[in-house]
Backbone as CSV, one residue per row, in Angstrom:
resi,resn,N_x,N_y,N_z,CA_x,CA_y,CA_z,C_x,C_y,C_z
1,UNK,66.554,64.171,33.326,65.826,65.187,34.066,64.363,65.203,33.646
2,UNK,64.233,64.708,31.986,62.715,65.041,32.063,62.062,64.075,32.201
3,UNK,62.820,62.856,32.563,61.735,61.672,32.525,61.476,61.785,34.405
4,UNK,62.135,62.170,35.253,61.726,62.651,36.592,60.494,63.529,36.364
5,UNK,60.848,64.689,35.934,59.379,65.524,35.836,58.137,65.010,35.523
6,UNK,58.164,64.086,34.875,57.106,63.251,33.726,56.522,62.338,34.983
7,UNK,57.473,62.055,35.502,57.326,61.067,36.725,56.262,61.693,37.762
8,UNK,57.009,62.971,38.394,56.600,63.636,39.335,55.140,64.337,38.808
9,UNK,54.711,64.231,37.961,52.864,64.898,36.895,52.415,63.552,37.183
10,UNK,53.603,62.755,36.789,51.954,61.750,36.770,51.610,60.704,38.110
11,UNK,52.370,60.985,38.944,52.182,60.251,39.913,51.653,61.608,40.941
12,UNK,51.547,62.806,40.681,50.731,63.857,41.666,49.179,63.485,42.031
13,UNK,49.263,63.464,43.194,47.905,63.037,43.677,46.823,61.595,43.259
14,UNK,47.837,60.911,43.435,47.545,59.262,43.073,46.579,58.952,43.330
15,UNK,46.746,58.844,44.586,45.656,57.906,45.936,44.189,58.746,45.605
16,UNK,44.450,60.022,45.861,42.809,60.686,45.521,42.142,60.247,43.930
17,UNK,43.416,60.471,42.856,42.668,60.236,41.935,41.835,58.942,41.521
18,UNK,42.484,57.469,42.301,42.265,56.214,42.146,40.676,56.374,43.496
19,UNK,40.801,56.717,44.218,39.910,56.620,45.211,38.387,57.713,44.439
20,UNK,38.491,58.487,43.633,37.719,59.285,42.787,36.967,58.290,41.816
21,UNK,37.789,57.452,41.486,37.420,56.576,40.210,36.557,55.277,40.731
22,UNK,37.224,55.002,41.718,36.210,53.654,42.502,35.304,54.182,43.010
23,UNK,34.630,55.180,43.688,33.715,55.827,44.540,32.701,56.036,42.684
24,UNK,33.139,55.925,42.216,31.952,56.766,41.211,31.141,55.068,40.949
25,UNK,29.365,55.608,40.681,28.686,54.145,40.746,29.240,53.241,39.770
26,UNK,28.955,54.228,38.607,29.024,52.237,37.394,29.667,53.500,36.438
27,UNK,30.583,53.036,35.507,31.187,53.954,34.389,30.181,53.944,33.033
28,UNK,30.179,55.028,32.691,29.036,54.973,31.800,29.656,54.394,30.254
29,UNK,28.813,53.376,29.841,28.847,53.072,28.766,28.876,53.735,27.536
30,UNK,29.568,53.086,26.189,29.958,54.096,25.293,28.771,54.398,24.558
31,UNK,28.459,55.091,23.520,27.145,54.984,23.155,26.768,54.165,21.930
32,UNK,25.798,53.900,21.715,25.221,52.416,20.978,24.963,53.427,19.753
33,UNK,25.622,52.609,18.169,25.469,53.451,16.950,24.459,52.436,16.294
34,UNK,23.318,52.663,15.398,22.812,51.576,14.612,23.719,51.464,13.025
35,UNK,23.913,50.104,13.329,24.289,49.746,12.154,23.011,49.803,10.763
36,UNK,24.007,50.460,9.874,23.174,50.664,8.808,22.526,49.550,7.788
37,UNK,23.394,48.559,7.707,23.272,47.189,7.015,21.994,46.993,7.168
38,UNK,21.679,46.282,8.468,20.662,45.982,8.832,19.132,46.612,8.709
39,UNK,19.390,47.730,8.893,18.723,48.962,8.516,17.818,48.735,7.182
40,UNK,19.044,49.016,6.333,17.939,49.141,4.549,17.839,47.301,4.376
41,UNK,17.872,46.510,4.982,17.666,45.161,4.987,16.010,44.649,4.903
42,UNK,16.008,45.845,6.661,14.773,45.500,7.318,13.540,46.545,6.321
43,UNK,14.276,47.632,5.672,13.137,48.574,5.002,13.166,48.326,3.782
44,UNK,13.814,47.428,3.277,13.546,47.098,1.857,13.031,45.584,1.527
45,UNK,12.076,44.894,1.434,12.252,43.422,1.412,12.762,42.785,-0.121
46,UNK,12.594,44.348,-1.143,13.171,43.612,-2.274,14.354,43.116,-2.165
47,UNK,15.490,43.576,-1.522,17.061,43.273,-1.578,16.642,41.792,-0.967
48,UNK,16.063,41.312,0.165,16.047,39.992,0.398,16.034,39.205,-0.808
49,UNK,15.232,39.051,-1.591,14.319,38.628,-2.650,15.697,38.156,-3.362
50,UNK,16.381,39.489,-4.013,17.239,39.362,-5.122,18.400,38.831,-4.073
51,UNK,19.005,38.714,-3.271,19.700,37.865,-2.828,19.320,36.581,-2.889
52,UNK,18.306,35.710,-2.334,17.589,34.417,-2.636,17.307,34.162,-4.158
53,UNK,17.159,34.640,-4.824,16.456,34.114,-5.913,17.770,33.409,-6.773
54,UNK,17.601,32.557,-7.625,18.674,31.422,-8.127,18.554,32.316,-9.589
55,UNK,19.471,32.863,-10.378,19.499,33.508,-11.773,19.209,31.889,-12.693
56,UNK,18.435,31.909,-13.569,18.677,30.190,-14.398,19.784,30.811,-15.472
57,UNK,19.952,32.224,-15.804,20.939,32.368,-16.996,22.580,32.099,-16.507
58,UNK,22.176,32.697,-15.111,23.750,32.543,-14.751,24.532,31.062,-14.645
59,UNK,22.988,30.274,-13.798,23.381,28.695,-13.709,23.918,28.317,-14.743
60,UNK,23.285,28.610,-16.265,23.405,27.591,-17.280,24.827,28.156,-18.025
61,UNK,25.352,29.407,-17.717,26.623,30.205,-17.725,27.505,29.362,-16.843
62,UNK,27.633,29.218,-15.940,28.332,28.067,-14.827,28.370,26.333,-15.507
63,UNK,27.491,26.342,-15.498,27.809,24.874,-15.780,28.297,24.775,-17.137
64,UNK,27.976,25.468,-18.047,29.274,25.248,-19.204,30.744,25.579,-19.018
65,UNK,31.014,25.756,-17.531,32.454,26.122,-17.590,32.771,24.716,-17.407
66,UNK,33.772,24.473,-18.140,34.811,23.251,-17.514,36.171,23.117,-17.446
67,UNK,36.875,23.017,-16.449,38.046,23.589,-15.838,39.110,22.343,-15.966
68,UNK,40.162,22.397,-16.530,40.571,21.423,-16.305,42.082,21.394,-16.358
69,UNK,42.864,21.223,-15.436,44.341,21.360,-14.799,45.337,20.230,-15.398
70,UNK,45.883,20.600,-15.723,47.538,19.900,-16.016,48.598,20.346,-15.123
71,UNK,49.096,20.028,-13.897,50.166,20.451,-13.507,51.050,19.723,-13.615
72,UNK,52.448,19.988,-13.501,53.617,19.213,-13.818,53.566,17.925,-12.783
73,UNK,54.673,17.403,-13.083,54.202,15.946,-11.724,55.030,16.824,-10.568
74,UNK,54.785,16.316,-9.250,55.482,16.958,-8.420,56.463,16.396,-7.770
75,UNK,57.480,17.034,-7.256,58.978,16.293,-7.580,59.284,15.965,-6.122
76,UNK,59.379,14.984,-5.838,59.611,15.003,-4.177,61.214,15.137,-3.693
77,UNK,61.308,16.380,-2.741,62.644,17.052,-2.322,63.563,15.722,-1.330
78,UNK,64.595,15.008,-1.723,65.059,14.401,-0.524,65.624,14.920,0.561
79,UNK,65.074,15.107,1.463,65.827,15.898,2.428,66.677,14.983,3.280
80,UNK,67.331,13.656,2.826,68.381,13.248,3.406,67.776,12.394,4.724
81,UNK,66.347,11.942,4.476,65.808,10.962,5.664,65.860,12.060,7.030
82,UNK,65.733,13.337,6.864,65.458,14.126,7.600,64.150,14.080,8.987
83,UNK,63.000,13.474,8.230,61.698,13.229,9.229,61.482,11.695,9.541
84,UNK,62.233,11.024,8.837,62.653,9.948,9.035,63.084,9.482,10.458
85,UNK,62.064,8.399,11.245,62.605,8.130,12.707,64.437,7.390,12.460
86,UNK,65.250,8.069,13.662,66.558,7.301,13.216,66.709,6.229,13.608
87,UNK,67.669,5.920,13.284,68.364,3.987,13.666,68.132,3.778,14.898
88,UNK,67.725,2.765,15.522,68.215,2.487,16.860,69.132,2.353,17.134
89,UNK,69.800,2.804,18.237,71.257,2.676,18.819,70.903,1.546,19.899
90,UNK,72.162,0.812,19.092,72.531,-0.570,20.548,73.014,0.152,21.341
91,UNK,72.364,-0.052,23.142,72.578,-0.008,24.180,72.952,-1.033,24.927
92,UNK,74.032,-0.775,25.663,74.373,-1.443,26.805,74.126,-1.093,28.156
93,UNK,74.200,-2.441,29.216,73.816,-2.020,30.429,75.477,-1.429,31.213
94,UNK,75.409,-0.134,31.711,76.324,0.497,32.841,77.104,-0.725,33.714
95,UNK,78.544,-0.814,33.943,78.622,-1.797,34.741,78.787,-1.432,35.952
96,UNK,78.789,0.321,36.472,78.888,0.366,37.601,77.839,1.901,38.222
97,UNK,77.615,1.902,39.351,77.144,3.145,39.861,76.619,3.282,41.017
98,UNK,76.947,3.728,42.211,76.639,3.927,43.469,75.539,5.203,44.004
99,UNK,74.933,5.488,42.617,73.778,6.377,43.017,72.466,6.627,42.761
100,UNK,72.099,4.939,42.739,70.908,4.752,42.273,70.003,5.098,41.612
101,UNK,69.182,5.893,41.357,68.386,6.722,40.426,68.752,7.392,39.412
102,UNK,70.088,8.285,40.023,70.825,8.956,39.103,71.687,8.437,38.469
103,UNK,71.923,7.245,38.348,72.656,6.775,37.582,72.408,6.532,36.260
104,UNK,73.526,6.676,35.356,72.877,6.032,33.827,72.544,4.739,33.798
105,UNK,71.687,4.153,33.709,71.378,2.963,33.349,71.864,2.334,32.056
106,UNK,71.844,2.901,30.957,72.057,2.546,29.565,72.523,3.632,29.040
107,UNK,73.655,3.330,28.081,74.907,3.764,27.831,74.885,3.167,25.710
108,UNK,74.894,4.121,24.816,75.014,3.218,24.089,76.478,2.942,23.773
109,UNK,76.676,2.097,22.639,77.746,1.446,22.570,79.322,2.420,21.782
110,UNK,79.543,2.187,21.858,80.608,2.862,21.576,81.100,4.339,22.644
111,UNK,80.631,4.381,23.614,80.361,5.473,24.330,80.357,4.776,26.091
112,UNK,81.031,5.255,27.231,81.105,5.041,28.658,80.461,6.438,29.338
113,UNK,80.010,5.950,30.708,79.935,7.010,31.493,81.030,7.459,32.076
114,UNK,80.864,8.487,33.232,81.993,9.174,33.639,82.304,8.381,34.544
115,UNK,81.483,7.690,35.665,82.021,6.534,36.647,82.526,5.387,36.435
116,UNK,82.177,5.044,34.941,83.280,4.073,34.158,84.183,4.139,33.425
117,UNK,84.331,5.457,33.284,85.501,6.520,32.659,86.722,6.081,33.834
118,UNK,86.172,6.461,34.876,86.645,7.378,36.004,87.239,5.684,36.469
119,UNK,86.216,5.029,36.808,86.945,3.609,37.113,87.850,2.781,36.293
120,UNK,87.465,2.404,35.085,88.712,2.545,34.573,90.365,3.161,33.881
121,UNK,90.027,4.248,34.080,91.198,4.781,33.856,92.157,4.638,35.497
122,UNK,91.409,4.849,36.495,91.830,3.924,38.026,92.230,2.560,37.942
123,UNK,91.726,1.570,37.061,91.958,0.293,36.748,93.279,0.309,35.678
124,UNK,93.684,0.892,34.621,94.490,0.942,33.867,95.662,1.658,34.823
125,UNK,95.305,2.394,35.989,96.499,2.824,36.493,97.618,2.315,37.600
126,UNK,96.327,0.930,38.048,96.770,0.662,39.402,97.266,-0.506,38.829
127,UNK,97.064,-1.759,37.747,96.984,-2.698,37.324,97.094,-2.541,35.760
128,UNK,98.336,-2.103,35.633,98.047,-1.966,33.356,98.599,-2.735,32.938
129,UNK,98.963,-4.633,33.619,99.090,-5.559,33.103,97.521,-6.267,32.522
130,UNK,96.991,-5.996,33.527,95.686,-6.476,33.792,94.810,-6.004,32.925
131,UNK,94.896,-4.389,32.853,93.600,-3.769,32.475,94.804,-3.009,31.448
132,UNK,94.814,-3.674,30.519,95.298,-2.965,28.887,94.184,-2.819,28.108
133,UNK,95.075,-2.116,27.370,93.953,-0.966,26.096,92.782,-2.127,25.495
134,UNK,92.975,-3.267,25.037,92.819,-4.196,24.360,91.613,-4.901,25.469
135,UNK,91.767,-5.390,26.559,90.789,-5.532,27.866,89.602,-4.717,27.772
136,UNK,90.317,-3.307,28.071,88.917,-2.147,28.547,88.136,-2.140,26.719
137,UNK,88.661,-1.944,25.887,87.804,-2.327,24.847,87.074,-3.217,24.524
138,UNK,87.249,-4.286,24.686,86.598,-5.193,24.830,85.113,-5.024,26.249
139,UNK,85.725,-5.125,27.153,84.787,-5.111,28.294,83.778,-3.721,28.095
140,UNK,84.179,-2.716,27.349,82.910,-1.650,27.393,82.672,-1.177,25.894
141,UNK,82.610,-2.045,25.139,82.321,-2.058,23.757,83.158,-0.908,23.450
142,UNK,84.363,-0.464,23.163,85.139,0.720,22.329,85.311,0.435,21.456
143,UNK,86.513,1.439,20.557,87.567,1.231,19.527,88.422,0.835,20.179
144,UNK,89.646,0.316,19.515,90.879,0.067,20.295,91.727,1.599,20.088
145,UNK,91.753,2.026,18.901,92.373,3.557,19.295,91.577,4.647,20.009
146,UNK,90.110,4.596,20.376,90.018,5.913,21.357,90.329,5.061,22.421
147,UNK,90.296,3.895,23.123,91.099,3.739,24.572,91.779,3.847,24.321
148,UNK,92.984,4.105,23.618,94.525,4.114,23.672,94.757,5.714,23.704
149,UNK,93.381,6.424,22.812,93.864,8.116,22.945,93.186,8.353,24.648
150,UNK,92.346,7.609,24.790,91.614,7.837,26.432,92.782,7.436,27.005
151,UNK,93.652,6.536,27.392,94.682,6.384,28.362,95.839,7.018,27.897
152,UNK,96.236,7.728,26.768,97.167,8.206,26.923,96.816,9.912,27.538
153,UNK,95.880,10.168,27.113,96.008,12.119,27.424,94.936,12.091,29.090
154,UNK,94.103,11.335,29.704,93.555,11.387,30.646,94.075,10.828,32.063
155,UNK,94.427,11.067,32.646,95.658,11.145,33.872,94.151,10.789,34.876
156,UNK,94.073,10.373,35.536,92.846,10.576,37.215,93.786,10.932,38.073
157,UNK,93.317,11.947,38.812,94.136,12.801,39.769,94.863,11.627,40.733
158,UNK,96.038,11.927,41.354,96.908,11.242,42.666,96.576,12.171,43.384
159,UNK,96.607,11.375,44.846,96.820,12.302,46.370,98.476,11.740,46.627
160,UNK,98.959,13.039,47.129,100.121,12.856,47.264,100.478,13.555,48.110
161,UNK,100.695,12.892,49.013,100.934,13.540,50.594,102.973,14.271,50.710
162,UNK,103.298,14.948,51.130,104.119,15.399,51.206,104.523,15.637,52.901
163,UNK,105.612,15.107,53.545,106.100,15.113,54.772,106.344,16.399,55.309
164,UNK,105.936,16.375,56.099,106.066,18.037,57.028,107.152,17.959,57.339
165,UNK,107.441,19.576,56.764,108.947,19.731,57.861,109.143,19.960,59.281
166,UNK,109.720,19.135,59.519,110.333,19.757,61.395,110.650,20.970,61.539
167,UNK,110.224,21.717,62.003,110.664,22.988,62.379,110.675,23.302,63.850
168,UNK,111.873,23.710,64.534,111.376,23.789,65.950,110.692,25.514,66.354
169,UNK,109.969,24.672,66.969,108.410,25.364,67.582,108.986,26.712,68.577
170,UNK,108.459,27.734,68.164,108.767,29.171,68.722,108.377,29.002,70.261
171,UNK,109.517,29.092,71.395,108.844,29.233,72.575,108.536,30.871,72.926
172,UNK,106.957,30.807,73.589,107.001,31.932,73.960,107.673,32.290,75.023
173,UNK,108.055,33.849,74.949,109.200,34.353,76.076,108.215,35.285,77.033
């Protein structure tokens, strides 16, 4: 309820108040303070002076300092070849794909796409004299046990048509 009210104050008489604010000539500027700095700068020229001037007691105070550091050696953290560019991965070329651009081109090794997923597990299904575990490994750089876990748990869908029943047809009466 009170964020309505809050609403209804501050949106009362909008348009006039915005049309009040543009109609006025130029908004007056805030007012200009003198900085004081500058001030006892310009009315004193001694402070210039003693800023410029070189102390010789202080110099010869300075240059007898001599500073001199021992730090431990510093230990370099292995972070496990972390920023280290990685290995190159052998790539192979895709052996199949009907969608030009989008297709993967390069595939690395140990690893297939889904249209060569997809085709061979179609090839192991239609022909698994032909296209055994031992074949498709070979032909797309695998292991011999992930094709054997790839053809045993990955099925590619069947169409499987099912015969209509005869039923005789309702005449209308």
């Amino acid at each position: 309820m009170g964020g309505r009210l809050a609403r209804a104050f501050r949106n009362f008489n909008v348009e006039s108040r915005a049309r009040r604010e543009i109609s006025k000539e130029k908004p007056t500027p805030a007012p200009r303070h003198s900085t004081s700095r500058l001030d006892k700068l310009t009315e004193h020229p001694g402070i210039q002076e003693e800023i410029y001037r070189k102390d010789d007691k202080l110099l010869t105070l300075l240059k007898d300092v001599f500073v001199e550091s021992r730090d431990p050696p510093v230990l370099v953290k292995d972070g496990g070849g972390e920023h280290l560019p990685c290995k190159q991965e052998e790539k192979r070329l895709t052996k199949l794909g009907h969608l030009g651009d989008l297709d993967v081109k390069k595939v690395p090794k140990g690893k297939i796409s889904i249209v060569e997923a997809l085709t061979l597990l179609n090839n192991h299904k239609l022909h698994p004299q032909i296209w055994t575990a031992e074949k498709i490994a070979v032909e797309y750089s695998l292991e011999l046990k992930e094709v054997n876990s790839l053809l045993e748990f990955f099925i590619p869908f069947t169409v499987q048509e099912f015969p209509k029943e005869t039923k005789k047809a309702i005449k209308p009466t």
